[in-house]
Backbone as JSON Lines, residues from 0, in Angstrom:
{"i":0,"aa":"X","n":[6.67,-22.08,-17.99],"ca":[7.17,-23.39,-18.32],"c":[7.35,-24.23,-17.06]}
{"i":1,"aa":"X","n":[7.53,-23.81,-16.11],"ca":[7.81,-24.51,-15.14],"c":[7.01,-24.41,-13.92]}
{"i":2,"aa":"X","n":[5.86,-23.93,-14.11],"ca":[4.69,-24.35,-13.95],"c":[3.56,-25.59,-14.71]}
{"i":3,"aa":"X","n":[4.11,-25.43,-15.71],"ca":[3.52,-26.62,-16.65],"c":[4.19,-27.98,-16.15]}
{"i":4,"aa":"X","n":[5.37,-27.8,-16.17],"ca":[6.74,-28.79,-15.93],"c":[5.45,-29.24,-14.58]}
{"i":5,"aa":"X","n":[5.89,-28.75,-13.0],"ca":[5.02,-28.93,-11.84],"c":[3.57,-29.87,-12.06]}
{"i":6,"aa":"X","n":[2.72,-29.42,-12.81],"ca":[1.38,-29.56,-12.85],"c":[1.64,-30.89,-13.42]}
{"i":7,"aa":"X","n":[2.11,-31.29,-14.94],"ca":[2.47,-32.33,-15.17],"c":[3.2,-33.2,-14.47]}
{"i":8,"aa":"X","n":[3.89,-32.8,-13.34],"ca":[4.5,-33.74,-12.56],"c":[3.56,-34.34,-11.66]}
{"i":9,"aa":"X","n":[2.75,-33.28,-11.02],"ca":[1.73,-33.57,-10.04],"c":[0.34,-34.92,-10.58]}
{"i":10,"aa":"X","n":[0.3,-34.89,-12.14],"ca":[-0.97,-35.37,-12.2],"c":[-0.23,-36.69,-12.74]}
{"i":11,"aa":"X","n":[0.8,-36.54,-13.49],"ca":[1.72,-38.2,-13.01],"c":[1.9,-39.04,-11.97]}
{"i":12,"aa":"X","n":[2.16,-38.18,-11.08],"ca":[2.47,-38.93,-9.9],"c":[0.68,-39.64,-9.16]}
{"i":13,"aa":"X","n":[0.33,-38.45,-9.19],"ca":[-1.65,-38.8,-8.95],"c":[-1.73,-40.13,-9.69]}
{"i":14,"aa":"X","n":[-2.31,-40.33,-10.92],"ca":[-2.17,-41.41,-11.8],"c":[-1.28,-42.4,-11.51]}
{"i":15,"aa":"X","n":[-0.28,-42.65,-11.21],"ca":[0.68,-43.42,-10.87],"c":[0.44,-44.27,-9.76]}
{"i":16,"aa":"X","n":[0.47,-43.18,-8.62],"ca":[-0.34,-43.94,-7.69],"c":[-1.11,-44.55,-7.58]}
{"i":17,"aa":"X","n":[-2.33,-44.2,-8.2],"ca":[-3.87,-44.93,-8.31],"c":[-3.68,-45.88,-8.74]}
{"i":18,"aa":"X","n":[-2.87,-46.05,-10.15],"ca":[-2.67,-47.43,-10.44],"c":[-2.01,-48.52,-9.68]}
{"i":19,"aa":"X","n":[-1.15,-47.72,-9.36],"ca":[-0.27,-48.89,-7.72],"c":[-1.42,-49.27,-7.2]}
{"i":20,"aa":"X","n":[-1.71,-48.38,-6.55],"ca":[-2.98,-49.06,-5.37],"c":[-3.51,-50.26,-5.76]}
{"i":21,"aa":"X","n":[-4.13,-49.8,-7.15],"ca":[-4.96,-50.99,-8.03],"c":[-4.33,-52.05,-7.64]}
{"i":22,"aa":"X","n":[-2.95,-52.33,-8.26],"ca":[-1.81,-53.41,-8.1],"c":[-1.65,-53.92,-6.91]}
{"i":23,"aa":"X","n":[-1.37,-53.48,-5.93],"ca":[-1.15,-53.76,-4.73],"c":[-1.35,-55.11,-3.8]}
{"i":24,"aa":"X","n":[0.0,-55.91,-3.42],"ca":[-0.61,-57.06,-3.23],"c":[-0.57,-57.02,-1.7]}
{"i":25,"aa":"X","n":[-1.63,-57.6,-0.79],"ca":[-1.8,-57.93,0.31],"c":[-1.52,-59.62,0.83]}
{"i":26,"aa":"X","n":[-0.78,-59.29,2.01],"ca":[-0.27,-60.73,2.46],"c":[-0.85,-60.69,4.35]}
{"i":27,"aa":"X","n":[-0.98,-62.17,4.5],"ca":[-1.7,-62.12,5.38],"c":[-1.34,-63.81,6.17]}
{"i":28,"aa":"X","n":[-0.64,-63.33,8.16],"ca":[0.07,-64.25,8.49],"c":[-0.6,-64.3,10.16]}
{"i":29,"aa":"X","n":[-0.4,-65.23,10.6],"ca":[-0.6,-65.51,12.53],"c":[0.49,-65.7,12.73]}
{"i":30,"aa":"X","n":[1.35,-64.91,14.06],"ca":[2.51,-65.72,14.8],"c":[1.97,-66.54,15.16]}
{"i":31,"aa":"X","n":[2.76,-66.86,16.1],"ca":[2.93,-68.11,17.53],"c":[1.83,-67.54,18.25]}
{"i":32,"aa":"X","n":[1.55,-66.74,18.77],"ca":[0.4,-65.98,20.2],"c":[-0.86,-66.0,19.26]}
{"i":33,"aa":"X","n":[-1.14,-66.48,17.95],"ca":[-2.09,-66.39,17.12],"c":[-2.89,-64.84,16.76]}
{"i":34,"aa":"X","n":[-2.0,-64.04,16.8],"ca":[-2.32,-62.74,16.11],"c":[-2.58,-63.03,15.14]}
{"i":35,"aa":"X","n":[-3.26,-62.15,14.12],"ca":[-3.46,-62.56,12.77],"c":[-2.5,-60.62,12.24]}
{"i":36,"aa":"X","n":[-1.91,-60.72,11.26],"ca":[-1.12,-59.78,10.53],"c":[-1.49,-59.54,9.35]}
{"i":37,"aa":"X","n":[-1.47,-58.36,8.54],"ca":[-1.5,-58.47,6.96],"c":[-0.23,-57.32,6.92]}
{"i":38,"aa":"X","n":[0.34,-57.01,5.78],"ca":[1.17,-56.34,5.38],"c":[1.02,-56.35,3.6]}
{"i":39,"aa":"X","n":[1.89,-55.27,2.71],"ca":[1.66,-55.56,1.68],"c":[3.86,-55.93,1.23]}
{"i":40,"aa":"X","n":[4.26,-56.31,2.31],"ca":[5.76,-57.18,1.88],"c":[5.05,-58.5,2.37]}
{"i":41,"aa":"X","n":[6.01,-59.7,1.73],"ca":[5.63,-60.92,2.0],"c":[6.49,-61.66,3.12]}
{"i":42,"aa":"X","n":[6.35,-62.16,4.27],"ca":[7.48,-62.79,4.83],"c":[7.43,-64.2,5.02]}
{"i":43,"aa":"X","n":[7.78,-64.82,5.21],"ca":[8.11,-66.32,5.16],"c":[6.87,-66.93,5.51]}
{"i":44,"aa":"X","n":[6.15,-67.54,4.61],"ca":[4.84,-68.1,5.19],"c":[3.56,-67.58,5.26]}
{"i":45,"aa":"X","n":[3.44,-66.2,4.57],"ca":[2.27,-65.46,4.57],"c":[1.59,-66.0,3.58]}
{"i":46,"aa":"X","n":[0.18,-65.44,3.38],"ca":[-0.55,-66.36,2.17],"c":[-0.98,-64.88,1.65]}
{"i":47,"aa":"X","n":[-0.75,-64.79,0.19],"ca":[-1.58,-63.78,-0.57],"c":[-2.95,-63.71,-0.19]}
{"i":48,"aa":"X","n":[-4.05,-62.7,-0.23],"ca":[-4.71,-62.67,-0.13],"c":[-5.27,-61.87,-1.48]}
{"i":49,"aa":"X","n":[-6.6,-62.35,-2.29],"ca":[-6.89,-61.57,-3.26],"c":[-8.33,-60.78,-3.46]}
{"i":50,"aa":"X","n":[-7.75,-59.55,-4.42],"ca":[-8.74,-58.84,-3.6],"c":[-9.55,-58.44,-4.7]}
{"i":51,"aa":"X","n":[-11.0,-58.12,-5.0],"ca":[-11.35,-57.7,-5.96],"c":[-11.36,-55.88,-5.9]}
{"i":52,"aa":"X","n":[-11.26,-55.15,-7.18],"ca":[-11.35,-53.71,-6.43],"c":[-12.61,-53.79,-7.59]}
{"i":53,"aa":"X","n":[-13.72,-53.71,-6.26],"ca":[-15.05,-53.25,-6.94],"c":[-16.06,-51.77,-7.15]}
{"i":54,"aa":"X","n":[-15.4,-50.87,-6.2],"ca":[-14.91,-49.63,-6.16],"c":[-14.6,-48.78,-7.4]}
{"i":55,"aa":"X","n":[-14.03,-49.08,-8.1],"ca":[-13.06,-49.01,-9.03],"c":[-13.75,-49.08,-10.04]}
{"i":56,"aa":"X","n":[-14.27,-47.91,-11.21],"ca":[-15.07,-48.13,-12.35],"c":[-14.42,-46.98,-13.08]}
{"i":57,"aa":"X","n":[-14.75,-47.79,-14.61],"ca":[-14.15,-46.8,-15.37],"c":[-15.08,-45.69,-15.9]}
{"i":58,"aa":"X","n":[-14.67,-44.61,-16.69],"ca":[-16.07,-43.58,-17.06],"c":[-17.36,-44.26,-17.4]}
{"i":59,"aa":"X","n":[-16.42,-45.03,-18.29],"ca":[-17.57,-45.77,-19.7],"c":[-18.83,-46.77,-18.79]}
{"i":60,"aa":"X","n":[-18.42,-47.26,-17.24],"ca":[-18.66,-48.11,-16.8],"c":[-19.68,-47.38,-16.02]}
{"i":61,"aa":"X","n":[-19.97,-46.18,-15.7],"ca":[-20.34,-45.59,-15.25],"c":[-21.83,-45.33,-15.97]}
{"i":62,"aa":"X","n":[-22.86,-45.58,-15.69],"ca":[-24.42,-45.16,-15.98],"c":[-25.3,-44.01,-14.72]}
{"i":63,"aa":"X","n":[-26.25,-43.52,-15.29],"ca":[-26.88,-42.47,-14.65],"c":[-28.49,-43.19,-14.64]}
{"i":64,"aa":"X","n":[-29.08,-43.18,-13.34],"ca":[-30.27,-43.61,-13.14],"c":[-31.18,-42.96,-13.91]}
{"i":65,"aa":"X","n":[-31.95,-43.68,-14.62],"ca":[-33.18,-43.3,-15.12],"c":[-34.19,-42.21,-14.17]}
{"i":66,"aa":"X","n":[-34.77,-41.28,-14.63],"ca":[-36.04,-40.4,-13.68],"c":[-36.78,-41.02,-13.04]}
{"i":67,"aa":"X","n":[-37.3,-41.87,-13.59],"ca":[-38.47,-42.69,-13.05],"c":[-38.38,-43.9,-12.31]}
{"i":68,"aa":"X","n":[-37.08,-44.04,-12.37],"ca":[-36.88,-45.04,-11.53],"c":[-35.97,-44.99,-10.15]}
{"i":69,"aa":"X","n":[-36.7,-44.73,-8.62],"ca":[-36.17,-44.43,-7.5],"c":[-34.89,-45.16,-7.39]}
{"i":70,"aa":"X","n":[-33.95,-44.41,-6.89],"ca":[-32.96,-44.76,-6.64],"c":[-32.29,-44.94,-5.05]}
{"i":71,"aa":"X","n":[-31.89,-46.29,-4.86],"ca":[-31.15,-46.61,-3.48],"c":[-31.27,-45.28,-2.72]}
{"i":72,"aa":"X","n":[-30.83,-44.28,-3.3],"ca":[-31.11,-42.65,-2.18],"c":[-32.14,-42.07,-2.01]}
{"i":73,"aa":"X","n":[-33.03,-42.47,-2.8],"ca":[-34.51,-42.0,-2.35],"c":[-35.15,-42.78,-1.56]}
{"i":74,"aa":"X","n":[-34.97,-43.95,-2.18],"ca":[-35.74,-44.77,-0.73],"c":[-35.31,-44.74,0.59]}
{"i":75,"aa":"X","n":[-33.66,-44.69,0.62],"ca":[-33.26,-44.16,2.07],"c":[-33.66,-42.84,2.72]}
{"i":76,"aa":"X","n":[-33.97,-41.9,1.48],"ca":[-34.69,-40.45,2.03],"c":[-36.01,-40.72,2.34]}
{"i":77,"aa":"X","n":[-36.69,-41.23,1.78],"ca":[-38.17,-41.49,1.97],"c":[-38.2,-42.59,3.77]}
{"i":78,"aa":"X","n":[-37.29,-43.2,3.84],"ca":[-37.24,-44.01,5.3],"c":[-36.73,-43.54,6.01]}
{"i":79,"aa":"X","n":[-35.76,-42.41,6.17],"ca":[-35.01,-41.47,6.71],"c":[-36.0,-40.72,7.72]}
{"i":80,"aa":"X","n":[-36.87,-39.92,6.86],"ca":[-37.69,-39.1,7.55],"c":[-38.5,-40.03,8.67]}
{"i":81,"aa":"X","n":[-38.96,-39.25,9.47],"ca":[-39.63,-39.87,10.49],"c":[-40.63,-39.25,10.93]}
{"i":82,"aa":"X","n":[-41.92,-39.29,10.68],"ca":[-42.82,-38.6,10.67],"c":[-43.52,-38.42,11.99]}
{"i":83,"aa":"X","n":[-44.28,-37.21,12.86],"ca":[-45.35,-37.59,13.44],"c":[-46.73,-36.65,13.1]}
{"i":84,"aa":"X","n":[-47.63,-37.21,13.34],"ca":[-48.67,-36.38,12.97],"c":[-49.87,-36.6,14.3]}
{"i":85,"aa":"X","n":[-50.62,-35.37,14.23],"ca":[-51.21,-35.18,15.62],"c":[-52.58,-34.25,14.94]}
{"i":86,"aa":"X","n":[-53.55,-35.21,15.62],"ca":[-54.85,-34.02,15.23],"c":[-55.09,-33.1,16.57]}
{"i":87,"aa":"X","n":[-55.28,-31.91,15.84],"ca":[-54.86,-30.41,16.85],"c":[-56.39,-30.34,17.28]}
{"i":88,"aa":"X","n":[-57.46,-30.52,16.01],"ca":[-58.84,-29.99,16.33],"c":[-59.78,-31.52,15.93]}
{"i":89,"aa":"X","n":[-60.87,-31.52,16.42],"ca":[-61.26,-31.56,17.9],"c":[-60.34,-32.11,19.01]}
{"i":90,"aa":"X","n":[-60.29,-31.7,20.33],"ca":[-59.72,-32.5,20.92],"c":[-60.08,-33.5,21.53]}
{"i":91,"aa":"X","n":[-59.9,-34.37,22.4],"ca":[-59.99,-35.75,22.55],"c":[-61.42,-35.78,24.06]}
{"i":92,"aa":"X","n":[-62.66,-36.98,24.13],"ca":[-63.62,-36.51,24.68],"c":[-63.98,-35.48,24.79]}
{"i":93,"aa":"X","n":[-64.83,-34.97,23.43],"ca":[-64.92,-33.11,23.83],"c":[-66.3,-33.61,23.19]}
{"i":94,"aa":"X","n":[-67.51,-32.94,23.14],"ca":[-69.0,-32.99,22.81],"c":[-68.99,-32.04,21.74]}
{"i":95,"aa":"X","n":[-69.32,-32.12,20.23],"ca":[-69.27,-31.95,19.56],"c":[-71.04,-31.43,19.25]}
{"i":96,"aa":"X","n":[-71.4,-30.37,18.99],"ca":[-72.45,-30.06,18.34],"c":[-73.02,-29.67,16.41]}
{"i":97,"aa":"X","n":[-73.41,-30.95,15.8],"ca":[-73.76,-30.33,14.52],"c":[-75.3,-31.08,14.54]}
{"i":98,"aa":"X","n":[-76.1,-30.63,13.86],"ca":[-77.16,-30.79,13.33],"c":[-77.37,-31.76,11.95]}
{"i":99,"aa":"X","n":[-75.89,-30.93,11.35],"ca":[-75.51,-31.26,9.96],"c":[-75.01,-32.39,9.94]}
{"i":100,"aa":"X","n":[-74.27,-33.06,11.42],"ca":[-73.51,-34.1,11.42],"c":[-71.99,-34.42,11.37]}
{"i":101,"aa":"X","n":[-71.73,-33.01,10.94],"ca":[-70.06,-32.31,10.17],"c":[-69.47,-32.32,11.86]}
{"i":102,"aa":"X","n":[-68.74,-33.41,11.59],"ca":[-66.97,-33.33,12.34],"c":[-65.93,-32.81,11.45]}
{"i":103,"aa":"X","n":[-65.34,-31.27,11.97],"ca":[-64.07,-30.68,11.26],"c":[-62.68,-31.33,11.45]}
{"i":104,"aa":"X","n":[-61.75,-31.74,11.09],"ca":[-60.52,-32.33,11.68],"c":[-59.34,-31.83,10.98]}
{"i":105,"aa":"X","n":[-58.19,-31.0,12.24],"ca":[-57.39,-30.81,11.64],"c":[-56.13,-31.91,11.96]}
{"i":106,"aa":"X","n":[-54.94,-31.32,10.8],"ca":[-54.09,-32.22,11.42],"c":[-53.21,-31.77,11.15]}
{"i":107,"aa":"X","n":[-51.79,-31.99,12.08],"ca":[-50.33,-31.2,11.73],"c":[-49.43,-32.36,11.92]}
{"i":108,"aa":"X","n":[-48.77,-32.24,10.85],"ca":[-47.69,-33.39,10.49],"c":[-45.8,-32.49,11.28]}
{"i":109,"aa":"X","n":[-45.28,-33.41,11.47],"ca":[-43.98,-33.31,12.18],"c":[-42.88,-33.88,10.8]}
{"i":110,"aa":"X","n":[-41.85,-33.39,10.35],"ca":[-42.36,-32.28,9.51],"c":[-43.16,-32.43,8.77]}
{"i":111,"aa":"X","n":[-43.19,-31.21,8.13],"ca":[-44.55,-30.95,7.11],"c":[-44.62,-31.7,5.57]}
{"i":112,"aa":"X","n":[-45.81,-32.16,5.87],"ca":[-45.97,-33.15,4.36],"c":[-45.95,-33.23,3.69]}
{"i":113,"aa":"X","n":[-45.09,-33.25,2.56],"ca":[-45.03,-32.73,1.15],"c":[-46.45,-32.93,0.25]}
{"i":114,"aa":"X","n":[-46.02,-32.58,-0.93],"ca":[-47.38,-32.0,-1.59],"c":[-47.98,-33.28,-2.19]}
{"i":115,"aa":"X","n":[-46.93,-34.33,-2.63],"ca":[-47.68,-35.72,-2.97],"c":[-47.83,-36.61,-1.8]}
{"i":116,"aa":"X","n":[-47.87,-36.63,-0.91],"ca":[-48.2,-37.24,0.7],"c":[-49.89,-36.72,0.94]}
{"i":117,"aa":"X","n":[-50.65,-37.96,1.54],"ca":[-51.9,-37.89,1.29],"c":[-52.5,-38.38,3.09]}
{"i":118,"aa":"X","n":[-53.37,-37.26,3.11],"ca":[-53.71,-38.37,4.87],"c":[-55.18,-38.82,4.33]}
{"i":119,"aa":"X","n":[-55.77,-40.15,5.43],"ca":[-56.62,-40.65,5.06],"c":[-57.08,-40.71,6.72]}
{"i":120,"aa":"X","n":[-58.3,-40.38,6.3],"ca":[-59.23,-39.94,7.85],"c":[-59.77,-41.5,8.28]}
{"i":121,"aa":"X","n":[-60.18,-41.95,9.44],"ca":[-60.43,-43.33,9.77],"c":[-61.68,-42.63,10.92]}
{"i":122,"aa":"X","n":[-62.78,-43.49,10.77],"ca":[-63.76,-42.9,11.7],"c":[-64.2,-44.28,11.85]}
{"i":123,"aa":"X","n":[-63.9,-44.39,13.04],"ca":[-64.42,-46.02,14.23],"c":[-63.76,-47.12,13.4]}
{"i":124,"aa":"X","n":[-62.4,-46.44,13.13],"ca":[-61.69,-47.97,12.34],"c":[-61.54,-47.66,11.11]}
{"i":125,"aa":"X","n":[-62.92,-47.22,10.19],"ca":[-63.13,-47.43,8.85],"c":[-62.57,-46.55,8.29]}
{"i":126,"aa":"X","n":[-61.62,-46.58,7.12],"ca":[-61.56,-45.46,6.31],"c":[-62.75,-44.61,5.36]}
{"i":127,"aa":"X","n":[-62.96,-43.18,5.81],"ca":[-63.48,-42.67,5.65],"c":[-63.54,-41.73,4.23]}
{"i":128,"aa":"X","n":[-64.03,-41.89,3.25],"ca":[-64.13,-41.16,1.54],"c":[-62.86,-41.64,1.61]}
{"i":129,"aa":"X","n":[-61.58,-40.87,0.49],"ca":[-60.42,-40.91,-0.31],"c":[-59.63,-40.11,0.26]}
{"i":130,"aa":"X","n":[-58.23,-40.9,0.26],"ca":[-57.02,-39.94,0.6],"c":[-57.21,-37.92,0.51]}
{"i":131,"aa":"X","n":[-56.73,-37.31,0.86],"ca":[-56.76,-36.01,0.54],"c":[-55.52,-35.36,0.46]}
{"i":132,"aa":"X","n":[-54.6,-34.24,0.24],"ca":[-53.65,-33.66,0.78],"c":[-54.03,-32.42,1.18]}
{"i":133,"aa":"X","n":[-54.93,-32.17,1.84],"ca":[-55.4,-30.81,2.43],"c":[-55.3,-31.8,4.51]}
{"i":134,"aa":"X","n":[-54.37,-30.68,5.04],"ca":[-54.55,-30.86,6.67],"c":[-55.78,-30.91,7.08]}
{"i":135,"aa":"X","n":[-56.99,-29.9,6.57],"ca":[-57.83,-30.06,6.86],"c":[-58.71,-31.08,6.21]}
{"i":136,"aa":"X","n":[-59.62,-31.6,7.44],"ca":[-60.96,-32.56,6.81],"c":[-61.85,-32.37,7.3]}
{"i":137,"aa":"X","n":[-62.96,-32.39,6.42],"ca":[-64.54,-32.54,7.09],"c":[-65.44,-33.68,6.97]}
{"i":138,"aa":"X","n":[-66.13,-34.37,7.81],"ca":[-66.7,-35.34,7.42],"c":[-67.83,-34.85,7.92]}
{"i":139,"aa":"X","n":[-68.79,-35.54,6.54],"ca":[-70.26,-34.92,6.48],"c":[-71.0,-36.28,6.78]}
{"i":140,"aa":"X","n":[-72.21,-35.83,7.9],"ca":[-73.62,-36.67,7.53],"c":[-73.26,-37.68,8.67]}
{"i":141,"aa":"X","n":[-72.26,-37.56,9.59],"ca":[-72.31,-38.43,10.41],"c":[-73.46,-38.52,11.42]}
{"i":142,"aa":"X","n":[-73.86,-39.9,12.17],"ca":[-74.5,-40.05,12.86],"c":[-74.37,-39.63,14.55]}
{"i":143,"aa":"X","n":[-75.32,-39.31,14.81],"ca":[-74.72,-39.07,16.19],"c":[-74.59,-40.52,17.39]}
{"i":144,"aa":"X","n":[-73.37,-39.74,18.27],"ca":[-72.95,-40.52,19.36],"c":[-71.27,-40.73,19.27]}
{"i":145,"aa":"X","n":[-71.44,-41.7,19.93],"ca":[-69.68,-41.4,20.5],"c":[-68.79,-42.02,19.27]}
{"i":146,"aa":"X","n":[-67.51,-41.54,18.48],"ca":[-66.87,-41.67,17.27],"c":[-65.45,-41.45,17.5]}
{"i":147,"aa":"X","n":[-64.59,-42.51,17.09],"ca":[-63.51,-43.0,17.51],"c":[-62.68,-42.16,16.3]}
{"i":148,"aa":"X","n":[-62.08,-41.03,15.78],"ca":[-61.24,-40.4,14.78],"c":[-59.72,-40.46,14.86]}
{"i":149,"aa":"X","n":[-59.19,-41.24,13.81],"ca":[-57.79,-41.21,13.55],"c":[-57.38,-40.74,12.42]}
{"i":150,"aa":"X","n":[-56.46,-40.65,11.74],"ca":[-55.78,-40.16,10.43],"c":[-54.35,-40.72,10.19]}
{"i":151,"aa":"X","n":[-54.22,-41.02,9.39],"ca":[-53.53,-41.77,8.78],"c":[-52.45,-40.85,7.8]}
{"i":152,"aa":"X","n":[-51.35,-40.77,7.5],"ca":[-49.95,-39.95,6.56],"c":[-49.71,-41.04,5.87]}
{"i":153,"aa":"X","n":[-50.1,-40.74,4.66],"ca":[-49.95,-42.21,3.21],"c":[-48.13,-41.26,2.3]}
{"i":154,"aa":"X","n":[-47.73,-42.23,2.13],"ca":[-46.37,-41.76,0.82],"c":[-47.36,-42.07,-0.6]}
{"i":155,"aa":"X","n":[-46.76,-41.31,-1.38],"ca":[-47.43,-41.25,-2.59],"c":[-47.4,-42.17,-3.38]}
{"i":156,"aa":"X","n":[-47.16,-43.78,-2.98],"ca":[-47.71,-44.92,-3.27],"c":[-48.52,-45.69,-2.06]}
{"i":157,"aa":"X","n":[-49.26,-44.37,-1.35],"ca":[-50.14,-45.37,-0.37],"c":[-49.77,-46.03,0.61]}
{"i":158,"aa":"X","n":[-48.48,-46.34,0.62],"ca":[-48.05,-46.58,1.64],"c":[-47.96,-45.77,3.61]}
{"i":159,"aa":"X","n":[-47.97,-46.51,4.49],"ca":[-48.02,-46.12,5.86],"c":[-46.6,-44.93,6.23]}
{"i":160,"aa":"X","n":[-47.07,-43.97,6.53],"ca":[-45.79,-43.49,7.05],"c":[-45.86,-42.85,8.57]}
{"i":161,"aa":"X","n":[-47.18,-42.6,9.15],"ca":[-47.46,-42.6,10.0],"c":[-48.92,-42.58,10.74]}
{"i":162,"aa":"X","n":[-49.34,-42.59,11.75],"ca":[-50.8,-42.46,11.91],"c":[-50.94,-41.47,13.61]}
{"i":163,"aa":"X","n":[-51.76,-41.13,13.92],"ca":[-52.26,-39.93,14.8],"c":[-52.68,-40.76,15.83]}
{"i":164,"aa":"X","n":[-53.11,-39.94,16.63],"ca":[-53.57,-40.58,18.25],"c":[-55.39,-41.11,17.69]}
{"i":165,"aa":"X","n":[-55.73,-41.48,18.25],"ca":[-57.03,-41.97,18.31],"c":[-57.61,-40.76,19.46]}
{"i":166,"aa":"X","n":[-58.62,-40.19,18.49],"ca":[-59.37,-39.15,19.56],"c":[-61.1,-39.52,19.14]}
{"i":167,"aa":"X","n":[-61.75,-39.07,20.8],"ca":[-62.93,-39.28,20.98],"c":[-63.53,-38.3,20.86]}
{"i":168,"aa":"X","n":[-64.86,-38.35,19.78],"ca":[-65.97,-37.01,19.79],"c":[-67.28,-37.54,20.5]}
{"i":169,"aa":"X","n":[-67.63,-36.98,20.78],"ca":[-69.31,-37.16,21.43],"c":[-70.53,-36.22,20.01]}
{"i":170,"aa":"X","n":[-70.94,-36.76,19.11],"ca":[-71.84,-35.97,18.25],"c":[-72.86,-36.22,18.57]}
{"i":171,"aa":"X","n":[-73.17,-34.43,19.15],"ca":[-74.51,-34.5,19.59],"c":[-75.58,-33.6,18.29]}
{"i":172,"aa":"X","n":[-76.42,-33.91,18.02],"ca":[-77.53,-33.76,16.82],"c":[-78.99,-34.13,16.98]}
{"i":173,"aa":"X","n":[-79.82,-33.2,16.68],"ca":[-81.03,-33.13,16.42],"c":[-81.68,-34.63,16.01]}
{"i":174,"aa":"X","n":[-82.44,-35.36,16.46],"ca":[-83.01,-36.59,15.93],"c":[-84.18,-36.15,15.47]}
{"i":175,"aa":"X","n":[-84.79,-36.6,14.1],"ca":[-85.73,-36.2,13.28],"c":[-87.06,-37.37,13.61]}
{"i":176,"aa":"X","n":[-87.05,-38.19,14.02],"ca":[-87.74,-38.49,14.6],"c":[-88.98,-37.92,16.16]}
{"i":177,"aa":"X","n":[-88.23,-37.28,16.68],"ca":[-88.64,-36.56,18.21],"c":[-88.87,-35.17,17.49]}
{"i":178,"aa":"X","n":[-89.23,-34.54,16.47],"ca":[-89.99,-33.71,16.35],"c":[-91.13,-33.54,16.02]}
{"i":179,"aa":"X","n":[-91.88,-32.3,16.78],"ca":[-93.71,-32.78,16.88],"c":[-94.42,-31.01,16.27]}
């Protein structure tokens, strides 16, 4: 019983309070030296100040975000992260030998890219085929000579989240012409 007695005292007084707070009036004054003061007693000459408590919601008032629709915390998670990404393979002025034309390219993201995050390969500027989410890429059928390779980290509306160094290949290849 007097444990019950306690507990009920405790969640009165809780409640009680909260509602004060709610209530609570703030007053707000400058002496002479032009301090500015607030207090919640009033003294001769203070001016109420009023306050909204927007904080303050009731259950009923309370809604739960839809699934599909991102919420203020995702977009701060999604801008939060800070990405870098770096192509590991080929490295930068290195002479490249295919016949086939095939430049391999890898790439490693800082951290690692989730599974709907897409990189998009750029060869002399241009974007090269369609987004992928595989680190690795191959680009087929290129021409030979010197080829400017970047890559690009898309968010899963395409958007920029980061891009790679600009590295130089030299593709050297068989010309079908000069055979006799």
């Amino acid at each position: 019983m007097k444990r019950f007695t306690l507990c009920l005292s405790a969640l009165i007084f809780i409640f009680s309070s909260a509602t004060a707070l709610a209530d609570t009036k703030i007053y707000h004054w400058v002496d002479e030296q032009g301090k500015s003061y607030f207090s919640d007693t009033a003294p001769p000459g203070a001016k109420e100040i009023s306050i909204s408590h927007q904080n303050l919601l009731l259950h009923s008032q309370v809604t739960k975000p839809k699934k599909d629709t991102p919420t203020a915390l995702d977009q701060l998670q999604k801008t939060a992260i800070e990405y870098q990404a770096t192509i590991t393979s080929p490295l930068d002025d290195v002479a490249l030998r295919s016949n086939a034309g095939t430049i391999n390219i890898q790439v490693s993201t800082t951290p690692e890219k989730k599974n709907n995050q897409k990189l998009q390969l750029f060869l002399d500027g241009k974007a090269l085929g369609e987004p992928q989410i595989s680190p690795s890429i191959s680009a087929q059928n290129i021409d030979r000579g010197t080829h400017q390779l970047q890559v690009q980290l898309l968010d899963e509306d395409g958007a920029l989240l980061t891009k790679t160094q600009i590295v130089t290949v030299h593709l050297q290849r068989v010309a079908v012409g000069n055979l006799q």
